[in-house]
DRENDO-1510 file (C-alpha; in Angstrom, 1 decimal, always signed):
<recs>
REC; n; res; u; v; w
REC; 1; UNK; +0.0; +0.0; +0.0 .
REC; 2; UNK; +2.8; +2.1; +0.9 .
REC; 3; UNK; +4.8; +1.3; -2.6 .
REC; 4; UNK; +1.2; +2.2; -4.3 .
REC; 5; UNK; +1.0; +5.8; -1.9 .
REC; 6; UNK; +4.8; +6.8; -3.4 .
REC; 7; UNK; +4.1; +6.2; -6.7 .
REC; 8; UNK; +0.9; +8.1; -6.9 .
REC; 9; UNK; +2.9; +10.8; -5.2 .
REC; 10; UNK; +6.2; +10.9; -7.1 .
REC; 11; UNK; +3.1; +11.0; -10.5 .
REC; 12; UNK; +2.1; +14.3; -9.0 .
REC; 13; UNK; +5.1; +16.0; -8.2 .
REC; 14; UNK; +6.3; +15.3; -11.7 .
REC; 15; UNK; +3.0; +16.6; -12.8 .
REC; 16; UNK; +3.3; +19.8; -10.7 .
REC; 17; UNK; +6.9; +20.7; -11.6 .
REC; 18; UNK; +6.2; +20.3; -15.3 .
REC; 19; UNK; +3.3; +22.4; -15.7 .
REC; 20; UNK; +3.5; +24.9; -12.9 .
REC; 21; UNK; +0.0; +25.1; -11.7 .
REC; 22; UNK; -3.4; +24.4; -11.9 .
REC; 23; UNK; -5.9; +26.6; -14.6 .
REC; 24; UNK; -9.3; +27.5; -13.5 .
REC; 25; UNK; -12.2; +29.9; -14.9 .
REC; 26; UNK; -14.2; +31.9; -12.5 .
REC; 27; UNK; -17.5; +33.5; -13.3 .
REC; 28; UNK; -17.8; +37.0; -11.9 .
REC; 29; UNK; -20.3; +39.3; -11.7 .
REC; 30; UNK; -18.8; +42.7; -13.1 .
REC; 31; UNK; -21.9; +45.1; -13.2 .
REC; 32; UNK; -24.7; +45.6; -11.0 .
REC; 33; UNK; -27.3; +48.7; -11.4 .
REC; 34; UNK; -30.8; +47.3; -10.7 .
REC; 35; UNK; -32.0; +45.0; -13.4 .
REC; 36; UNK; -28.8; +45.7; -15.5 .
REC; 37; UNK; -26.1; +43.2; -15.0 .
REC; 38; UNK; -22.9; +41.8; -16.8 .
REC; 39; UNK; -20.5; +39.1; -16.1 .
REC; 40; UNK; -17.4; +37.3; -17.1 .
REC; 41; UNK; -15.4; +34.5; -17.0 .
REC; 42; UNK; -11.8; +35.0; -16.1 .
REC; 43; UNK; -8.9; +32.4; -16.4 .
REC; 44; UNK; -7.3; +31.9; -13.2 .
REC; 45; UNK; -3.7; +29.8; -12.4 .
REC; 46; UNK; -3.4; +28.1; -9.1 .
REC; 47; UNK; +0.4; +28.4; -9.1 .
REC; 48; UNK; +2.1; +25.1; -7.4 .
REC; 49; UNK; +5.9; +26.3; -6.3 .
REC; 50; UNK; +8.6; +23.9; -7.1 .
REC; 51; UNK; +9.7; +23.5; -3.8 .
REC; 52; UNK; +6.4; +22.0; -3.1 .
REC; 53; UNK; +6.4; +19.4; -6.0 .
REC; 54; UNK; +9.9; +18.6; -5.7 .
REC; 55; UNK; +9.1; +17.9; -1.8 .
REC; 56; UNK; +6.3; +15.6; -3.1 .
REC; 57; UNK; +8.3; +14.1; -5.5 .
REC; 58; UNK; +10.9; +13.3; -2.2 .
REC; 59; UNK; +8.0; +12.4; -0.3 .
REC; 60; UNK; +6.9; +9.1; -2.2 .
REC; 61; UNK; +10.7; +8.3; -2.9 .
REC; 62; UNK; +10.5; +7.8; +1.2 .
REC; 63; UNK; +7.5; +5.9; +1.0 .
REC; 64; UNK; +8.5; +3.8; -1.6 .
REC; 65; UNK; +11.7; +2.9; +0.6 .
REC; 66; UNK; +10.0; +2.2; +3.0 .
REC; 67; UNK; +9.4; -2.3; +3.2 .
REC; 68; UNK; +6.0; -3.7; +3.2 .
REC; 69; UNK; +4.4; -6.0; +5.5 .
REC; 70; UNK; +5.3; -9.5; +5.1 .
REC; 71; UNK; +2.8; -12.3; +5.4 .
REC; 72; UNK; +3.0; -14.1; +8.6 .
REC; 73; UNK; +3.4; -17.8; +8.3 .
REC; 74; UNK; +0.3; -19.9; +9.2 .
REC; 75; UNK; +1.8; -22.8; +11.5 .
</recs>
């Protein structure tokens, strides 16, 4: 499970240090008089530093170090 947990995260720090961040659209409202209204959508960027995805990708390295359970023997 552990070996499973580190590759999933080493997969998303790869992911987050290649393309920087995470693109979004918000709908806002931009006018408001009365019965009169206009909005937009607006491209956002959730920016990911790569500190953090090099820190994940260290993170599930570790966790894939770390050994499994073993099966205990039935007597």
């Amino acid at each position: 499970m552990t070996k499973l947990a580190g590759l999933l995260l080493i997969a998303a720090g790869v992911l987050a240090l290649v393309y920087g961040g995470i693109p979004y659209t918000t709908h806002e409202k931009v006018l408001d008089l009365g019965p009169l209204q206009a909005s937009a959508d607006r491209q956002r960027t959730l920016v990911i530093p790569p500190y953090v995805g090099a820190g994940v990708v260290g993170f599930g390295a570790l966790l894939m170090l770390i050994p499994g359970r073993r099966k205990q023997e039935r007597r």
